[in-house]
LODREN-628743 format. One line per field, with one value per residue (C-alpha): chain; x, y, z. Coordinates in steps of 0.1 Angstrom, whole numbers, plus 5000, padded with zeros to 4 digits. Example, Ala and Ser with C-alpha at 12.3 -4.5 7.8 and 13.67 -1.06 7.14 Angstrom:
# residues 2
chaine A|A
east 5123|5137
north 4955|4989
up 5078|5071
//
This chain:
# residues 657
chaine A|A|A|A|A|A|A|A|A|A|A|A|A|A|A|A|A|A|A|A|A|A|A|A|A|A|A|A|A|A|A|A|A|A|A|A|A|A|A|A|A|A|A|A|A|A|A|A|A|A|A|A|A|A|A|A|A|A|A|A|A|A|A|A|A|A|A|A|A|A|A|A|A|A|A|A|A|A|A|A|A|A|A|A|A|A|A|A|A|A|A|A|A|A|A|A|A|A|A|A|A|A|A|A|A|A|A|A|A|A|A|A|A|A|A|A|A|A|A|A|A|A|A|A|A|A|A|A|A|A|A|A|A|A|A|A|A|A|A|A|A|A|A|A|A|A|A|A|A|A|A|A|A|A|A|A|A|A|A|A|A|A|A|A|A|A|A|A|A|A|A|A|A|A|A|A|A|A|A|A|A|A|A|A|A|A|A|A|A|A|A|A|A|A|A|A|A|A|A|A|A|A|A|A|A|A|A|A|A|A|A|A|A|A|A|A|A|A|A|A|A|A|A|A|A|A|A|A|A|A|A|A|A|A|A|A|A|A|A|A|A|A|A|A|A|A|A|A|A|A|A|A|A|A|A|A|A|A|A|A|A|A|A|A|A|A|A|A|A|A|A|A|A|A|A|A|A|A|A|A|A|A|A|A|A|A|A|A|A|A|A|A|A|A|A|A|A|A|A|A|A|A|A|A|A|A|A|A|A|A|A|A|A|A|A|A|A|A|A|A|A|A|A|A|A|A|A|A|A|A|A|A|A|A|A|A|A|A|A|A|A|A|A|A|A|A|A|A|A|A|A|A|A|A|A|A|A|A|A|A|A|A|A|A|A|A|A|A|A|A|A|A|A|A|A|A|A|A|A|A|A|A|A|A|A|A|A|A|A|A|A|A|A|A|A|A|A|A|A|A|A|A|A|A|A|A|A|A|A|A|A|A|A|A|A|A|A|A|A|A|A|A|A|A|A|A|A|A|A|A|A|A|A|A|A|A|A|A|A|A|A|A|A|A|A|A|A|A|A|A|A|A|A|A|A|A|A|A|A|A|A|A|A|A|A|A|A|A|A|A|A|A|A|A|A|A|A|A|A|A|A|A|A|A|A|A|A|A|A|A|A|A|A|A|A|A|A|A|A|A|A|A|A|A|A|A|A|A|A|A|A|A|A|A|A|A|A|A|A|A|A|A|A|A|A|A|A|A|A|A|A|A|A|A|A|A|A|A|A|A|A|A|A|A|A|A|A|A|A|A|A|A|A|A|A|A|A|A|A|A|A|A|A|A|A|A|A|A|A|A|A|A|A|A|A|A|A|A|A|A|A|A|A|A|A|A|A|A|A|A|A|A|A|A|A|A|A|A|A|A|A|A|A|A|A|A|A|A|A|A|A|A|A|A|A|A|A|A|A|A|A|A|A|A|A|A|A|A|A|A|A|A|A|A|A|A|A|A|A|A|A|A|A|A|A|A|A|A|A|A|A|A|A|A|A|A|A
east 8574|8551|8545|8516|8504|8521|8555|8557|8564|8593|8595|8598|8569|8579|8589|8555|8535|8499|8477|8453|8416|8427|8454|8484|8510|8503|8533|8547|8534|8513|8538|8505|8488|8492|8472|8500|8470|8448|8475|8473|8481|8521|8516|8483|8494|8480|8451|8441|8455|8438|8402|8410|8413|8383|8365|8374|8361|8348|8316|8338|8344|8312|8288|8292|8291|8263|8240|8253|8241|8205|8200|8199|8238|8250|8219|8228|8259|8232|8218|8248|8270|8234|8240|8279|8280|8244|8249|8279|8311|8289|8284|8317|8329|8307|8315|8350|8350|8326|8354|8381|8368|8361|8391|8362|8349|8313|8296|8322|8311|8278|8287|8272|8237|8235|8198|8214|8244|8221|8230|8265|8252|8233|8266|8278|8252|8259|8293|8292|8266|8289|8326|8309|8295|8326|8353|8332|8341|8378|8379|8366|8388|8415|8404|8406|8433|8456|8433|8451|8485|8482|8494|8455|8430|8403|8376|8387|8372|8343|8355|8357|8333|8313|8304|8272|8255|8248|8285|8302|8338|8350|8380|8377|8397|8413|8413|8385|8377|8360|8338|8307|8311|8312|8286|8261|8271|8265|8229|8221|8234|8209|8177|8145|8138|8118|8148|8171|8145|8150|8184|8185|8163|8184|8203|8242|8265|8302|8324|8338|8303|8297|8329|8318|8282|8288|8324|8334|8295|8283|8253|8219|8183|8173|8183|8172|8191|8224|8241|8275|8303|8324|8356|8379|8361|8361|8397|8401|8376|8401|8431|8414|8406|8439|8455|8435|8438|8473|8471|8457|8475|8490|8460|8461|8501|8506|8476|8486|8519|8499|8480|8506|8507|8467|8455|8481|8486|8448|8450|8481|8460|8426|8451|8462|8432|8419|8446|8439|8399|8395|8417|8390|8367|8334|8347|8335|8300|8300|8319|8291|8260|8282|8274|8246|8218|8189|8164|8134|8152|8158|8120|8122|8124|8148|8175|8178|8174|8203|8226|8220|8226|8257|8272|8267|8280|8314|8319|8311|8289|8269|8290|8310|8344|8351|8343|8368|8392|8393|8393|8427|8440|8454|8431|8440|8441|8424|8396|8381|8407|8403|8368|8375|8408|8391|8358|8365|8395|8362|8342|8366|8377|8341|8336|8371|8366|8331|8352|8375|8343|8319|8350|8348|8312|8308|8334|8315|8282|8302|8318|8282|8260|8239|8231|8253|8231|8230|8262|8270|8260|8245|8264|8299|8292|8304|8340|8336|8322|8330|8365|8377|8364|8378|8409|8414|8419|8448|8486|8498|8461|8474|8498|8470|8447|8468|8470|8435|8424|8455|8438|8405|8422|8435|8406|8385|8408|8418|8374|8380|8406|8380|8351|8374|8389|8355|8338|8375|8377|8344|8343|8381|8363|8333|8348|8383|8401|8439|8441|8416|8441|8470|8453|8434|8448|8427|8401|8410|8414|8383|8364|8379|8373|8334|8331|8347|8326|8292|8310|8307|8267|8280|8307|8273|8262|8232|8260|8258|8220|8226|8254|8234|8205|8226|8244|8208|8197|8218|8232|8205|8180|8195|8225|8197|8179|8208|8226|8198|8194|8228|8224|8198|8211|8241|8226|8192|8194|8231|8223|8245|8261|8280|8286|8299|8324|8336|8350|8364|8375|8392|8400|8408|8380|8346|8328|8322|8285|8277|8283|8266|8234|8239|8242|8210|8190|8195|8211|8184|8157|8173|8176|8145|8125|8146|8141|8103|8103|8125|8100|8070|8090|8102|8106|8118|8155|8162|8194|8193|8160|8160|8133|8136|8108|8089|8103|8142|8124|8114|8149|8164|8140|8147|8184|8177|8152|8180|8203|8179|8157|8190|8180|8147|8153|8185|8171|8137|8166|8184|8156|8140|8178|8177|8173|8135|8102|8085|8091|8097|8127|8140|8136|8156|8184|8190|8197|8219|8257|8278|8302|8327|8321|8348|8383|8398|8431|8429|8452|8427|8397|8394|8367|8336|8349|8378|8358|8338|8361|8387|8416|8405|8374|8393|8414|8446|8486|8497|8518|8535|8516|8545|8550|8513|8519|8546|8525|8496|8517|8528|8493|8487|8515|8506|8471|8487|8512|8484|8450|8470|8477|8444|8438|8412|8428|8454|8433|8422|8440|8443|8447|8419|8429
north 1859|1886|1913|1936|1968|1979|1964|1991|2018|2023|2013|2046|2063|2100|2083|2071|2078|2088|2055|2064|2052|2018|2010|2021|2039|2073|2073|2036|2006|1984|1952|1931|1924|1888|1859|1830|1805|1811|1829|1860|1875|1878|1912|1936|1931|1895|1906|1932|1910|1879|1903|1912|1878|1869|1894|1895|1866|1848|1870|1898|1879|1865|1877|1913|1920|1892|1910|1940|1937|1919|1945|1973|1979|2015|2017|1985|2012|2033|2005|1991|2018|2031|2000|1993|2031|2026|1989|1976|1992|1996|1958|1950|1977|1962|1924|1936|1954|1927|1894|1916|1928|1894|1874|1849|1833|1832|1814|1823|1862|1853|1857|1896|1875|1840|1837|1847|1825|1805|1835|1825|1788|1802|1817|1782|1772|1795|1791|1757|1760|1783|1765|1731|1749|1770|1745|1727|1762|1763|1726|1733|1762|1732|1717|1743|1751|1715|1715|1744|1728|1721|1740|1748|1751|1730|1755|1773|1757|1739|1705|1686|1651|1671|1700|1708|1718|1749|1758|1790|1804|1838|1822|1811|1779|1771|1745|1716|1728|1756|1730|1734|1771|1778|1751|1773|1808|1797|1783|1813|1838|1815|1810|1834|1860|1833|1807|1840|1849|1810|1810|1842|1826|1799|1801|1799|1789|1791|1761|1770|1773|1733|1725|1738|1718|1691|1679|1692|1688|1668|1682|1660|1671|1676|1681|1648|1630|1629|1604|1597|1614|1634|1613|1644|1673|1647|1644|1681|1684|1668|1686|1721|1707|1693|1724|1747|1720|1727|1763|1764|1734|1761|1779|1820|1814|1796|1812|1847|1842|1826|1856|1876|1859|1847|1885|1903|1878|1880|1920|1916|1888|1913|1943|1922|1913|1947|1961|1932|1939|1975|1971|1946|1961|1966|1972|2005|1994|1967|1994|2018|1991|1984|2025|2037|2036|2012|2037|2019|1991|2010|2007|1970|1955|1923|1946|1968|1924|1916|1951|1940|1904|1914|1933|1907|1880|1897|1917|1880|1897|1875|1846|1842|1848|1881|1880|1853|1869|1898|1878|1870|1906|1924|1939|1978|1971|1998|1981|2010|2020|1983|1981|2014|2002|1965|1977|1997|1979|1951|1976|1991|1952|1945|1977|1969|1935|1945|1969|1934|1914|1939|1950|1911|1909|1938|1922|1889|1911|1931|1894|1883|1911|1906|1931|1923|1912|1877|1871|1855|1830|1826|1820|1805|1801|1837|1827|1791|1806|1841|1847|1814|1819|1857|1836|1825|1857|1866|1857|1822|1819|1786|1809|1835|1809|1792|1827|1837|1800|1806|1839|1819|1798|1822|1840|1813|1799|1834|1830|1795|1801|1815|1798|1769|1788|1800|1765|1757|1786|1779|1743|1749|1779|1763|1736|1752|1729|1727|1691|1706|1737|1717|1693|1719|1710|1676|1696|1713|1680|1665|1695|1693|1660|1664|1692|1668|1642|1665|1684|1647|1650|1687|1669|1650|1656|1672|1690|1729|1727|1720|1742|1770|1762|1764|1798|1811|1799|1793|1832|1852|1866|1848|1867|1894|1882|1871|1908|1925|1901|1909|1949|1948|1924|1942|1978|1970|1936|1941|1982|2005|2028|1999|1987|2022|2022|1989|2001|2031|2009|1987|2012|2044|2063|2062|2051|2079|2091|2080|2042|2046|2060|2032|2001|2018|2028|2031|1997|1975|1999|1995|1954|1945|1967|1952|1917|1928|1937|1910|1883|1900|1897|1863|1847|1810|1808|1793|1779|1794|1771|1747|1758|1741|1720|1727|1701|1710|1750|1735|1723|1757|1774|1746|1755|1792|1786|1763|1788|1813|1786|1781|1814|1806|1775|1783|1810|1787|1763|1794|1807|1769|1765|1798|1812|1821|1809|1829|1832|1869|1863|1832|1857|1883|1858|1848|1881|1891|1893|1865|1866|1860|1883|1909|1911|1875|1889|1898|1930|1940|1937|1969|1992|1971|1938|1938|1928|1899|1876|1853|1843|1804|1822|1836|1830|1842|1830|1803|1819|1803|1809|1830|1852|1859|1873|1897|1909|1917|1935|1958|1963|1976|1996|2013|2018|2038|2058|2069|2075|2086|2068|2055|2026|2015|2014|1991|1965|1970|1944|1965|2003|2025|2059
up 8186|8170|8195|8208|8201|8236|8220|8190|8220|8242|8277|8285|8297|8287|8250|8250|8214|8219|8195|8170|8174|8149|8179|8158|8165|8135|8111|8123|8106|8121|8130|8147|8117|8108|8115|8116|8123|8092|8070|8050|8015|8011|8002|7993|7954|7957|7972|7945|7915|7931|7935|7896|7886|7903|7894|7853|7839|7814|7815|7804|7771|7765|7786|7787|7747|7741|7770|7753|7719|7733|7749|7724|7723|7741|7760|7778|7794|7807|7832|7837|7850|7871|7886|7889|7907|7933|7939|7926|7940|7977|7978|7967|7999|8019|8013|8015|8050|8062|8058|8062|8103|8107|8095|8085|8053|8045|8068|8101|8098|8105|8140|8133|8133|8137|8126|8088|8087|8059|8037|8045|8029|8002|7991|7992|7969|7944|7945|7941|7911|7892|7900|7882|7853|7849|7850|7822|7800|7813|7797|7767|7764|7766|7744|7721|7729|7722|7686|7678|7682|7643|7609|7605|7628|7620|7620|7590|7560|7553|7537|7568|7576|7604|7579|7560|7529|7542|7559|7548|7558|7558|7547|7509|7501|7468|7443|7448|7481|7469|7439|7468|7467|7431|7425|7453|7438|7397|7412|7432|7398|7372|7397|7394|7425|7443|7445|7459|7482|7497|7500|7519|7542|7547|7579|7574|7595|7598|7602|7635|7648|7630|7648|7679|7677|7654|7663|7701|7715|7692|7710|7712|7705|7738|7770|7784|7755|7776|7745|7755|7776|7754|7766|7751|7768|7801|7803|7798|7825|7849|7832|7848|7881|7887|7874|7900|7925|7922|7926|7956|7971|8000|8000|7989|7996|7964|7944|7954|7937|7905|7899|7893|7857|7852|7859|7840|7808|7794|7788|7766|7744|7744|7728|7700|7692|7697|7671|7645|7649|7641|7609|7596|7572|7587|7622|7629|7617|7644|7674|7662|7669|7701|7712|7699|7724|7710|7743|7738|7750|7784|7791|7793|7830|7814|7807|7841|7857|7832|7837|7878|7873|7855|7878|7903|7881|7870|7901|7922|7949|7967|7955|7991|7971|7978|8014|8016|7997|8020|8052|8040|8043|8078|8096|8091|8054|8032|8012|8009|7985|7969|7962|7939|7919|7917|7906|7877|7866|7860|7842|7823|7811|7800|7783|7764|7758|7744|7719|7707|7703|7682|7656|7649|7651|7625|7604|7602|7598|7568|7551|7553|7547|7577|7608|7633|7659|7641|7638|7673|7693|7728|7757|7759|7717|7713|7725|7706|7677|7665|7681|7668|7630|7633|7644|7609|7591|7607|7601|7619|7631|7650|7672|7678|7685|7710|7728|7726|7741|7769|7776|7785|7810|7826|7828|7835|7862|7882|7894|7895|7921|7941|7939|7953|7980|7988|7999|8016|8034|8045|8053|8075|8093|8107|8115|8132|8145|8144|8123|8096|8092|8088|8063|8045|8014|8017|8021|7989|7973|7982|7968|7938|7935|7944|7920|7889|7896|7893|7866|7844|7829|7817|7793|7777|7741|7765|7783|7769|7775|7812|7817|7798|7823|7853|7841|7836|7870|7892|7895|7888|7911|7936|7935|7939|7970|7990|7984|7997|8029|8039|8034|8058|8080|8088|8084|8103|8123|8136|8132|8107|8131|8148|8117|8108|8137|8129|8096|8114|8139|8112|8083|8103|8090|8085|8054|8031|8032|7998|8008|8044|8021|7994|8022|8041|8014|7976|7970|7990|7972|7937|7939|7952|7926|7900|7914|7909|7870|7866|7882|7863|7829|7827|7799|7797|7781|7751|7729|7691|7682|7705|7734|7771|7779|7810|7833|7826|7839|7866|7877|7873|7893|7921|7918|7914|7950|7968|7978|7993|8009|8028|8046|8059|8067|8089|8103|8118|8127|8146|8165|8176|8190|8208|8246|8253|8268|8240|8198|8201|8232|8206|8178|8197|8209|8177|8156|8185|8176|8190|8218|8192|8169|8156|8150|8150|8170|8203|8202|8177|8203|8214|8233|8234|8217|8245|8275|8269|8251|8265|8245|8247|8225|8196|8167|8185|8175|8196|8225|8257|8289|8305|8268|8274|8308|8302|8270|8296|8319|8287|8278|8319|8315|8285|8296|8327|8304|8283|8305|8340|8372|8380|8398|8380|8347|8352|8351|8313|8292|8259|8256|8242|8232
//
């Protein structure tokens, strides 16, 4: 038996402890603060290394630097930390606070509004979106990762069947596999000016980037040209979803204790490779066009849409996970604190990471004499291209490989995690009944199993030019929209000052002034201009050469469009179902907050969330009718102890201070 607030004092009225406003008992911990129904972290370190995991990706290996050096370099820092500090950290607060008050995942805390709960399924949407895509990179990362189980990695020289004329290694090979390169460099010494001036236009490529294309893809044309399923990359597929399947078989019981390794692991990899890269010659050049400030770039509305988008992206707002994440904590938890540590610990990885990719990058550049912004590839190529060929120069390169590609998975699976838990969380909440919460790891199952199967045309030799289509798409303005929808919902539909005394309620304190400015009016007026400039300066994505027909557009805007059509759609759904002889009454009805909205325990219902609620109404722990009883007369009793002998108040079921 867990007991209730009235239990943590003595029976003893003149031994009686006045409560704070949170219900606890100042200076005692809180002893009421699990939900045995729906389960919590084991301890707050899960939560925060779970929250790191999720929240340092992939994106911080090869998204960050690649938006980074398109972007003009440093001055990419300069939008990017404008918008980590006045949209980033207060949307990761406010997602935070909002699951954890609610003990809900993203569609159940759209009790606050009902008419919005179809932000709750865009989130779904987007979630889904990015866990097929990204499972599809953790697999390839497999992949690399058993063809580096060899004495050289196959990526190092250039004498391989898949290889071309016009292949060149930073690693130079001995004996008759260096005939091509002499034969090259005597034609290139005895041509005239006009025969040099070809071959320096001649693009070269590296053989782990002909590996990467020509051998793992074996990547098609076009992106209708599906070819055939790369049956390698396929079973690696199913390796990762049965690995995170497995992780999250008990839910955040077993993937909380998972996390201690997956979040820690990857930044002991990133400072080896961070020591090996600034001792390569030509480092500092490539660190130096990593910081200095391209400004003009600053000017250019993509680059503010890509510096927001990123910070959505790595940080996961607007994804669902973190508002799932935190509806996993106890209620008096301090996310507040959180949202801080979790933040910058993100920022600070990207920033770092950024530091181990340009020392390579300027190496290469250096090797090559070429400027270092042609040196990489798009996308998931900069992981699969330039850290594996910088992988070659150093000692055992089939050991560090093996640890760099390890690094991946972890990374890759600690958002994984939560992209999973996100649409189970979800799917178990709305539909709440007690056989779905007992058999929520078939839930789990089944998802993972839907998200495989649509995770198949992404293993294609059409596959990167899908997945590349739905990383462009799929969380991008979208992200955008659905952020700014739930600032104002909560601050202006559901209003901001009983939103503000709901954190107070649930933290002890209210939120700081900066945050109560941000979530009212500098982070909904900062998105939605940049959602603007972004709109107005679209430019249809590309891969290297290759340039998307129109069509294969038109699906990504459809996906980009799916998960906010969820909101208007819902919300016309919401209102036709509503109370009302007239649109405005249905209107009204339908942005009102639901009986059952608030804390999911009921010794957590206090002041105005106390009255209207029954226990048959909320998410309560299973007691015996007569245990329930005795814990009411405690609560009387208390309530007489504390506001005086009044008749009236003994008929208050929980004690306000």
């Amino acid at each position: 038996q867990q007991c209730t607030p009235g239990d943590t004092k003595t029976k003893n009225p003149q031994q009686s402890k006045p409560l704070s406003r949170n219900g606890a008992v100042p200076g005692e911990p809180v002893k009421t603060d699990k939900n045995s129904r729906r389960g919590n972290w084991g301890n707050q370190i899960e939560f925060i290394l779970t929250s790191v995991g999720y929240a340092v990706g992939l994106g911080n290996v090869w998204r960050f630097p690649y938006l980074c050096y398109r972007n003009g370099g440093g001055a990419f820092m300069f939008p990017y930390f404008i918008m980590l500090v006045f949209c980033g950290i207060p949307l990761f607060f406010l997602e935070l606070s909002f699951g954890q008050f609610a003990s809900q995942g993203c569609l159940g805390v759209w009790r606050i509004s009902p008419m919005f709960k179809g932000v709750g399924y865009g989130m779904m949407v987007v979630s889904t979106y990015i866990g097929i895509y990204y499972n599809v990179v953790i697999c390839i990362a497999f992949y690399y990762f058993f063809s580096s189980m060899t004495n050289l990695l196959p990526w190092t020289y250039c004498n391989n069947p898949w290889n071309t004329p016009t292949c060149n290694g930073v690693v130079t090979p001995t004996g008759i596999n260096n005939t091509l390169a002499n034969v090259t460099r005597s034609l290139v010494t005895g041509a005239a000016e006009v025969a040099v001036e070809v071959v320096n236009k001649t693009k070269r490529t590296s053989p782990s980037e002909e590996y990467w294309k020509h051998y793992v893809l074996k990547i098609s044309d076009d992106i209708g040209n599906f070819g055939e399923v790369r049956l390698p990359i396929l079973g690696c597929l199913a390796v990762s979803w049965v690995v995170v399947f497995l992780c999250l078989i008990r839910g955040v019981k077993s993937s909380g204790k998972v996390v201690y390794f997956t979040a820690t692991f990857p930044y002991v990899v990133l400072t080896i490779l961070f020591i090996r890269g600034i001792t390569l010659e030509g480092a500092v050049t490539g660190i130096k066009y990593y910081l200095t400030p391209q400004w003009h770039k600053i000017l250019d509305a993509k680059v503010w849409g890509d510096a927001a988008s990123q910070i959505f992206y790595s940080l996961g707002c607007a994804w669902g996970g973190l508002i799932t994440m935190a509806s996993y904590n106890k209620f008096h938890n301090n996310c507040y604190r959180d949202s801080i540590i979790i933040s910058i610990t993100n920022c600070a990885t990207s920033v770092y990471a950024g530091f181990v990719i340009f020392s390579i990058l300027g190496f290469m550049a250096h090797h090559l004499n070429v400027d270092v912004s042609e040196v990489a590839d798009h996308g998931p190529g900069l992981a699969f291209v330039a850290y594996p060929e910088a992988l070659t120069l150093l000692p055992i390169s089939p050991l560090w490989s093996l640890l760099f590609f390890f690094m991946l998975i972890l990374l890759g699976l600690g958002t994984q995690f939560c992209l999973l838990e996100t649409l189970v969380t979800a799917i178990v909440d709305e539909i709440g009944t007690d056989w779905i919460i007992r058999n929520k790891t078939v839930v789990t199952g089944g998802v993972a199993i839907v998200g495989f199967l649509l995770g198949v045309p992404l293993t294609t030799q059409a596959g990167i030019y899908w997945l590349l289509l739905m990383d462009n798409y799929a969380a991008s303005f979208s992200l955008v929209i659905i952020s700014c929808i739930m600032c104002i919902c909560i601050m202006y539909v559901y209003g901001h000052k009983k939103y503000f005394k709901d954190v107070e309620m649930m933290l002890g304190f209210p939120p700081p002034i900066f945050f109560r400015v941000c979530w009212r009016f500098v982070s909904p007026i900062i998105i939605s201009f940049i959602l603007i400039f972004t709109v107005i300066q679209y430019k249809p994505i590309t891969y290297n050469d290759y340039v998307y027909p129109g069509w294969s557009l038109a699906i990504g805007f459809l996906m980009a469009m799916s998960s906010v059509t969820c909101i208007p759609i819902y919300a016309l759904y919401k209102i036709s179902k509503s109370e009302g002889t007239t649109f405005l009454e249905r209107l009204k009805n339908s942005c009102k907050a639901d009986i059952k909205w608030g804390p999911a325990l009921s010794e957590h219902r206090i002041g105005h969330y106390a009255a209207p609620v029954s226990e048959a109404e909320v998410e309560v722990r299973p007691l015996k009718e007569e245990l329930k009883e005795k814990e009411d007369e405690k609560r009387d009793e208390i309530s007489l102890t504390i506001q005086g002998s009044n008749g009236s108040t003994a008929h208050n079921t929980t004690p306000s201070a």
